[in-house]
C-alpha positions in Angstrom: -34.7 0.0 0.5 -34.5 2.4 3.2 -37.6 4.7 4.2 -35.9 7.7 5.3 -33.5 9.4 2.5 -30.0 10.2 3.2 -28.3 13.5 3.8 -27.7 14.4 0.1 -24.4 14.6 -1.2 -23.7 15.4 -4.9 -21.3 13.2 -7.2 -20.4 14.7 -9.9 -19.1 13.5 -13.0 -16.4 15.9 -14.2 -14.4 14.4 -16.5 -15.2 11.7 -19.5 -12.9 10.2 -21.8 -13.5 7.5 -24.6 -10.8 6.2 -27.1 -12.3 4.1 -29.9 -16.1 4.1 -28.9 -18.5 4.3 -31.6 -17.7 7.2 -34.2 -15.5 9.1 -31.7 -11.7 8.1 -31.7 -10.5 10.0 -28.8 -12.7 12.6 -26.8 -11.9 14.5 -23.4 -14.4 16.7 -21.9 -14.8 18.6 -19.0 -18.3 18.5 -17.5 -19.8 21.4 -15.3 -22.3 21.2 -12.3 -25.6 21.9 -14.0 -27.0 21.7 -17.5 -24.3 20.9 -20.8 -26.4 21.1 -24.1 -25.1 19.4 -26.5 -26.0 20.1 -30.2 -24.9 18.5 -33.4 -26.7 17.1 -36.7 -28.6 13.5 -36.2 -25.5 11.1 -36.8 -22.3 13.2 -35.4 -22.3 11.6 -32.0 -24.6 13.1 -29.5 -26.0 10.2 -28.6 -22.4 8.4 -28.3 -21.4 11.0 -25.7 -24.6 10.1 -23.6 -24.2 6.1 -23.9 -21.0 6.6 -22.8 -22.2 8.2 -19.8 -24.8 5.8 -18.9 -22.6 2.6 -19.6 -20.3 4.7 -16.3 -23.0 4.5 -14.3 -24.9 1.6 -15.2 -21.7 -0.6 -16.1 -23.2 -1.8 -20.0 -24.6 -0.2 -22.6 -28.5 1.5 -22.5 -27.8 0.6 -26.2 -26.7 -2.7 -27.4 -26.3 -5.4 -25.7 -23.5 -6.1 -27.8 -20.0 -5.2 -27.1 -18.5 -4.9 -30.6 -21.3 -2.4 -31.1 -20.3 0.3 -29.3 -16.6 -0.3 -30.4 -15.3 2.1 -33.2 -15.7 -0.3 -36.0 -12.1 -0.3 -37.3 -11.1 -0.6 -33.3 -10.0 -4.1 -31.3 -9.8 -1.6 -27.8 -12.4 0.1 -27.0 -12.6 2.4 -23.3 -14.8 4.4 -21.7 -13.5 6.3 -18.5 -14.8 8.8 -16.1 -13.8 10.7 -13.0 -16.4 11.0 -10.0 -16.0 13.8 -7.7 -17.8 12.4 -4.4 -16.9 15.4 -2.0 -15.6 14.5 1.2 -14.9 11.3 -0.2 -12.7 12.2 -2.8 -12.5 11.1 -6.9 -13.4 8.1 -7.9 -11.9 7.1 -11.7 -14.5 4.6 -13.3 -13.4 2.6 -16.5 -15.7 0.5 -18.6 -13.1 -1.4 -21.2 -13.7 -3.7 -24.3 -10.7 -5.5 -25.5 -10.8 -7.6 -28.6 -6.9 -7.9 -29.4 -7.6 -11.8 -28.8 -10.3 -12.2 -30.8 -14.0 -12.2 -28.6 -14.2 -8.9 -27.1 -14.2 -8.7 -23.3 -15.4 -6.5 -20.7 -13.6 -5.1 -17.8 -14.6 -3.1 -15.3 -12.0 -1.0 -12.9 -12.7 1.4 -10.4 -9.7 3.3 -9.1 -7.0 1.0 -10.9 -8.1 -1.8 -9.1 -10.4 -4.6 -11.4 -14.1 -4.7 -10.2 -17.5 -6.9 -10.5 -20.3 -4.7 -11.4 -21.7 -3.9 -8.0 -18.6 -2.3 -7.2 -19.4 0.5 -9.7 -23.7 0.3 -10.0 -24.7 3.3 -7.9 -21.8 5.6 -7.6 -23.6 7.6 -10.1 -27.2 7.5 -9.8 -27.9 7.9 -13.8 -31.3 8.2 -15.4 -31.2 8.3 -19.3 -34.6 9.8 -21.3 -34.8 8.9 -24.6 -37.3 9.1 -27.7 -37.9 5.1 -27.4 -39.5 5.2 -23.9 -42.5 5.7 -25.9 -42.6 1.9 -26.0 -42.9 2.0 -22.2 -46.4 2.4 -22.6 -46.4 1.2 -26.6 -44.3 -1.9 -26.1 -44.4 -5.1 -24.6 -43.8 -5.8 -20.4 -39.8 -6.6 -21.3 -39.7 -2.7 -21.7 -41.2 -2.0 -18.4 -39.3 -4.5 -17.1 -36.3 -2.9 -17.9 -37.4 0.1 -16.5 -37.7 -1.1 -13.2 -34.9 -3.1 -12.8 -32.4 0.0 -13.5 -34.1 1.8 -11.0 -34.0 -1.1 -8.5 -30.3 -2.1 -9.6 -29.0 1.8 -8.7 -30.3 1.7 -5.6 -29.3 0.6 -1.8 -30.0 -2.8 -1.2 -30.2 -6.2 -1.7 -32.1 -5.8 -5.2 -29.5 -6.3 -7.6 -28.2 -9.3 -6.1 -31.5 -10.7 -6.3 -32.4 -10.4 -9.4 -28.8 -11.7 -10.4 -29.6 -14.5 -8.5 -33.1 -15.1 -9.9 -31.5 -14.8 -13.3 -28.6 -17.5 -12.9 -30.9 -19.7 -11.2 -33.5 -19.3 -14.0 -31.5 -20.1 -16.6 -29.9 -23.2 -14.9 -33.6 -24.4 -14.6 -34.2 -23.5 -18.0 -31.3 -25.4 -19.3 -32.4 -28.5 -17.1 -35.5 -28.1 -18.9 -34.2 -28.2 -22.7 -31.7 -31.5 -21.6 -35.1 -33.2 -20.5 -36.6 -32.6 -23.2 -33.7 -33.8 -25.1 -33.6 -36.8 -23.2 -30.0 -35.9 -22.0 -30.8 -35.6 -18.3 -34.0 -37.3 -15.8 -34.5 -34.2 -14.3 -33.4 -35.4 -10.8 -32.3 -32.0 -9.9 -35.4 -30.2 -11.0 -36.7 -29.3 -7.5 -33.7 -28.2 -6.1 -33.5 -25.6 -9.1 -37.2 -24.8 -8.8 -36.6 -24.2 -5.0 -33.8 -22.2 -5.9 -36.1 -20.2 -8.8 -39.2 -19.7 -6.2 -37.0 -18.4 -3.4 -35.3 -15.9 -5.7 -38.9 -14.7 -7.3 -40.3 -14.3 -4.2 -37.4 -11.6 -2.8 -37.4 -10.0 -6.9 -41.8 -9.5 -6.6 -40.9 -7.7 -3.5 -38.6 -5.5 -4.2 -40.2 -4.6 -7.7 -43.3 -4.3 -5.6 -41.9 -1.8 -3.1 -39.8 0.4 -6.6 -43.8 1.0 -8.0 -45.0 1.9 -4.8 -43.2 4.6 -4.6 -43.0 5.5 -8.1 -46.8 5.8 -7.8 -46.1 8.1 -5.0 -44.8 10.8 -7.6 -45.8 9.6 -10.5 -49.6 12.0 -10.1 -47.9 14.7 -9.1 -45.9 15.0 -11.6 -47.9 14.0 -14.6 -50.7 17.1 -13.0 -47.5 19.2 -13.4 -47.3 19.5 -17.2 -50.7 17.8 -18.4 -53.3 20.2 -15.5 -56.3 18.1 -17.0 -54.4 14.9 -17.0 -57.3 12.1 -17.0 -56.5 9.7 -14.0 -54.2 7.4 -14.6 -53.0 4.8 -12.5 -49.7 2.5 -12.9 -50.1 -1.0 -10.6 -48.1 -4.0 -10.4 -48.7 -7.5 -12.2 -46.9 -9.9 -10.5 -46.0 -13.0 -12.5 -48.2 -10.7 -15.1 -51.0 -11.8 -13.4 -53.7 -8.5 -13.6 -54.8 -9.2 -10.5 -52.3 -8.1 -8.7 -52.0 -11.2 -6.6 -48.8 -12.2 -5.6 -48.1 -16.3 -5.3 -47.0 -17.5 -2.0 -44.4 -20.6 -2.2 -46.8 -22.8 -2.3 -49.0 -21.2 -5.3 -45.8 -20.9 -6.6 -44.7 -24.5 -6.4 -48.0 -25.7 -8.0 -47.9 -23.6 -10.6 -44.4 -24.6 -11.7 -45.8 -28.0 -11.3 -49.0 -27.8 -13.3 -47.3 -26.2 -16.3 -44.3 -28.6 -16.4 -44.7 -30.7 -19.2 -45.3 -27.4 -21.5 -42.2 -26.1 -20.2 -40.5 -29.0 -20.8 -41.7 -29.1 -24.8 -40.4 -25.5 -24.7 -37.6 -26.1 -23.0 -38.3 -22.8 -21.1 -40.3 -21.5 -17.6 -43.5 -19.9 -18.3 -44.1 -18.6 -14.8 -42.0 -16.4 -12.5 -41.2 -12.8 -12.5 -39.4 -13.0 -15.4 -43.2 -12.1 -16.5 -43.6 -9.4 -14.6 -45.6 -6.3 -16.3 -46.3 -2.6 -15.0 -49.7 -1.7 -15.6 -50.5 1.7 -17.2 -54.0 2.8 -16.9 -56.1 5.7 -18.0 -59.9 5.3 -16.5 -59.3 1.9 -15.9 -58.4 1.1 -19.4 -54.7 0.0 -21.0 -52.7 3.3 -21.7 -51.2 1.3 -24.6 -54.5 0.9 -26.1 -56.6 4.5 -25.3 -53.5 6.7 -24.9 -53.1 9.4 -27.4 -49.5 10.1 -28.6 -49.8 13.4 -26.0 -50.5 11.3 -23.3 -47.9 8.5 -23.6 -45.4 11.4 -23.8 -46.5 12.8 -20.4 -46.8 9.5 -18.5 -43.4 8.2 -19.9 -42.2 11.9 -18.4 -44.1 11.5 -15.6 -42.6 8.3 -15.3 -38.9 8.9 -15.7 -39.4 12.2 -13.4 -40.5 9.5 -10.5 -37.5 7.5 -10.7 -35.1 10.6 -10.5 -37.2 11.3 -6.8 -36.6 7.8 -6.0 -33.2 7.5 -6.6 -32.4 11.1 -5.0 -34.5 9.9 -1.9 -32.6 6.4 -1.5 -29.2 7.0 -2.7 -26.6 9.6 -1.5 -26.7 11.6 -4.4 -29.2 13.4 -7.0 -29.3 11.2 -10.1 -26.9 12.4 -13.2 -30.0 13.0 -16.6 -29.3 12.4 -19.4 -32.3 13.7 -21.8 -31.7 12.3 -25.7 -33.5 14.6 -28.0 -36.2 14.5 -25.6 -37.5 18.4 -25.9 -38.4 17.9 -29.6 -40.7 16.0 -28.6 -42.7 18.8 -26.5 -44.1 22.2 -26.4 -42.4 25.0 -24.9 -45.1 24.6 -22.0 -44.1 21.4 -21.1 -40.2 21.6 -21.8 -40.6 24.4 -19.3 -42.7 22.7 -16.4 -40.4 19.8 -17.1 -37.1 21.3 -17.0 -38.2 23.6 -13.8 -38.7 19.7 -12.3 -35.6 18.8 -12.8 -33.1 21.4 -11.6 -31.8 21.6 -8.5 -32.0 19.9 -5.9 -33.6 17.3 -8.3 -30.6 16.9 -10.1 -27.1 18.5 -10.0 -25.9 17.7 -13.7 -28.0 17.2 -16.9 -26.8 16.6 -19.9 -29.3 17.3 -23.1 -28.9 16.4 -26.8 -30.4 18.6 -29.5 -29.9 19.0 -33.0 -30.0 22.6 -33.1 -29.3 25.6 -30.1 -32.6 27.2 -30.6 -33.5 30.5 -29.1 -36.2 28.9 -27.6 -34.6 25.9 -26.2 -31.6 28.3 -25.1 -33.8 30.4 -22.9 -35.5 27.7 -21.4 -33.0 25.4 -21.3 -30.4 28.0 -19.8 -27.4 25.7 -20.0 -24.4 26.4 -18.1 -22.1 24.8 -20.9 -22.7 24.5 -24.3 -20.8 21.4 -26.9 -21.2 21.3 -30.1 -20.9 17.7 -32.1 -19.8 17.0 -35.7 -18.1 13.7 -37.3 -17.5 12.5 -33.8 -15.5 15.7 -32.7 -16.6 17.9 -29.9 -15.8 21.8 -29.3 -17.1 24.4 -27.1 -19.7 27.2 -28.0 -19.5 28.8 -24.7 -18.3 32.2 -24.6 
């Protein structure tokens, strides 16, 4: 990752349009620099619209992690696309497909016409999505804060994605060595060139995930003084490996740790140490957030949170992240949906797009969107006047 930020430039994402995807047969919208509400009862869409957007940016779904999900259900074709206006650089046309007219739905990914892998399109569009369930990032298990992390560190400039793909293929052909000794289909000759493989992956996956909390702690107190002024201290660290300590394995620890648990992993069929165990800490005086943290206070740490990575994506990519907040103001007082909307307006952000289920006066004034939808049975219209 690069210390000093870029020379921001804005891309924006001005138009969307998804045939079969979820409830919505065909939609075409026009999005605006700067902040589209979008209203609707609970079940017309609103969330669609946002998925949609996310799945542009981040190339799958911030939903399912099944394609026939997010296809309309009667549907065997299923596409997402969106138009990126990168200034100087021109428009970019991004199109997420699912085609199932041969029976197992597949994925494609093209960028400009032209079919793509992945890291062709992660990153165009800097994208942070908010939602009600990032609760669980202080509620849930490490898998959630896992997740967190790695779509920060996957969005940004770097070798970080392709580390952690490689860590994940080489994982998983250790992992299948694993379940064929146990089987007795294999002698395991080729276990420590896949354990190499594993370690030297980990090691380069720790680091980065390392250096993406750093600097997420840089922000993270700042921000969380911002709308909670008598915050209690609260601290967010890294666990390596989940180790508490903090410690990071050399190769060496690494190797004799993989060692010493190898005949449970065998049984298991599975590795039991690497970075696939990774955890980020939450604190509050010391103690787990998850176990002392009020229902207030997860809110404003998850905020808090989620406000650091849209500083560390604007400060290491080219552009300020797209938002995407899912219902998320319900969830506050007007206090604190102002001080957080006042964070994230320009030059935080250039476009947000938030979901409500009604256009209260309240949430109008302090929202003050530039573009109002409106969402019912999967069809979209315009409020504005």
């Amino acid at each position: 990752m690069h210390r000093n930020a870029p020379a921001t430039v804005d891309t924006l994402l001005t138009e969307l349009e998804l045939v079969a995807f979820r409830n919505m047969n065909r939609l075409q919208l026009s999005i605006p620099r700067g902040i589209t509400l979008i209203t609707g009862a609970n079940g017309q869409g609103k969330t669609n619209i946002l998925e949609a957007v996310a799945t542009i940016g981040l190339t799958k779904s911030p939903r399912s992690a099944s394609l026939r999900e997010s296809m309309k259900w009667d549907a065997t074709y299923s596409r997402i696309r969106g138009v990126l206006d990168t200034g100087e650089r021109g428009l970019d046309e991004c199109i997420v497909e699912i085609d199932a007219r041969e029976g197992m739905p597949r994925k494609r990914l093209l960028l400009n016409g032209e079919s793509v892998a992945a890291s062709a399109l992660i990153g165009r569009l800097p994208t942070v999505l908010f939602t009600p369930d990032h609760l669980s990032l202080v509620s849930g298990g490490p898998e959630e804060r896992r997740r967190f992390l790695d779509i920060v560190l996957t969005q940004l400039p770097g070798d970080g994605r392709n580390d952690l793909l490689r860590y994940s293929r080489s994982l998983l052909q250790r992992n299948h060595l694993l379940r064929a000794m146990r089987d007795g289909t294999s002698d395991g000759m080729e276990l420590p060139a896949f354990t190499e493989m594993c370690i030297a992956s980990a090691i380069a996956v720790m680091a980065h995930r390392q250096r993406v909390i750093s600097e997420l702690a840089g922000a993270f107190t700042d921000h969380l003084s911002a709308f909670t002024p008598d915050a209690e201290v609260t601290a967010l660290c890294y666990a390596p490996c989940g180790r508490e300590s903090g410690q990071f394995p050399t190769r060496e620890q690494f190797l004799s740790e993989m060692h010493a648990r190898l005949s449970r992993d065998v049984a298991a069929g599975s590795t039991s140490f690497g970075p696939h165990r990774d955890d980020l800490l939450l604190s509050i005086h010391s103690r787990p957030a998850r176990s002392v943290a009020s229902q207030g206070q997860r809110r404003s740490i998850v905020l808090a949170l989620l406000l650091s990575s849209v500083d560390l994506l604007r400060n290491h990519t080219e552009t300020p992240p797209l938002l995407l907040l899912d219902d998320v103001l319900s969830e506050l007082d007007a206090d604190r949906q102002e001080r957080f909307l006042e964070r994230l307006r320009a030059p935080a952000t250039s476009q947000i797009l938030i979901t409500a289920t009604d256009a209260a006066d309240d949430l109008l004034r302090l929202a003050r969107p530039d573009h109002h939808l409106t969402v019912r049975n999967g069809e979209v219209s315009s409020t504005d006047d």
